[in-house]
C-alpha positions, 0 to 999 in steps of 0.5 A: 431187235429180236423179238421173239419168245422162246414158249410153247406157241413157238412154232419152229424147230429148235431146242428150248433149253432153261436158262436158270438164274440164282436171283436174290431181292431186295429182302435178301430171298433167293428165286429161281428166275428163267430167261423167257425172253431177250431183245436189244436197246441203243447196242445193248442186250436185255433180259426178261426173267420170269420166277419159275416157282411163280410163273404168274408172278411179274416178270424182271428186266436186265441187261447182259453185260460181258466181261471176259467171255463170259455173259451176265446179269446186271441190274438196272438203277438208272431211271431213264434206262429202265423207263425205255427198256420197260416201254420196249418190253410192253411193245413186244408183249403187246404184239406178242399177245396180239399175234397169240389172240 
């Protein structure tokens, strides 16, 4: 499991290319997301993306799925998965923000 942030406390060397994604709600509304993080559950690859016009804003999980070579963004409907992957992420930030304190 990876479980590393690419933010500006990392303290390696090595590029910190934007992944920006087209993401429209519920509402219909388009945000621009960021990937700020990735990390895997039961073989498959999840996302966190972060609204790069609200920063502050919650951050949403998805999983990366890949078809042809090509990687994208699927959301996650099933209850039981979003409730595993959603106590992953928690772990991860909670250790994050220990080692940042």
């Amino acid at each position: 499991m990876s479980d590393h942030v690419h933010d500006e406390n990392c303290n390696h060397d090595h590029d910190h290319e934007e992944h920006v994604f087209l993401v429209t709600d519920e509402e219909g509304n388009e945000r621009e997301m960021v990937m700020v993080f990735t990390f895997e559950s039961e073989d498959q690859v999840y996302s966190v993306l972060l609204d790069r016009n609200d920063p502050e804003a919650d951050g949403v999980i998805f999983r990366i799925e890949e078809e042809d070579g090509e990687a994208f963004l699927v959301g996650i409907e099933d209850d039981a998965e979003w409730d595993r992957v959603t106590a992953i992420y928690e772990e991860i930030a909670k250790r994050e923000n220990e080692a940042n304190n």
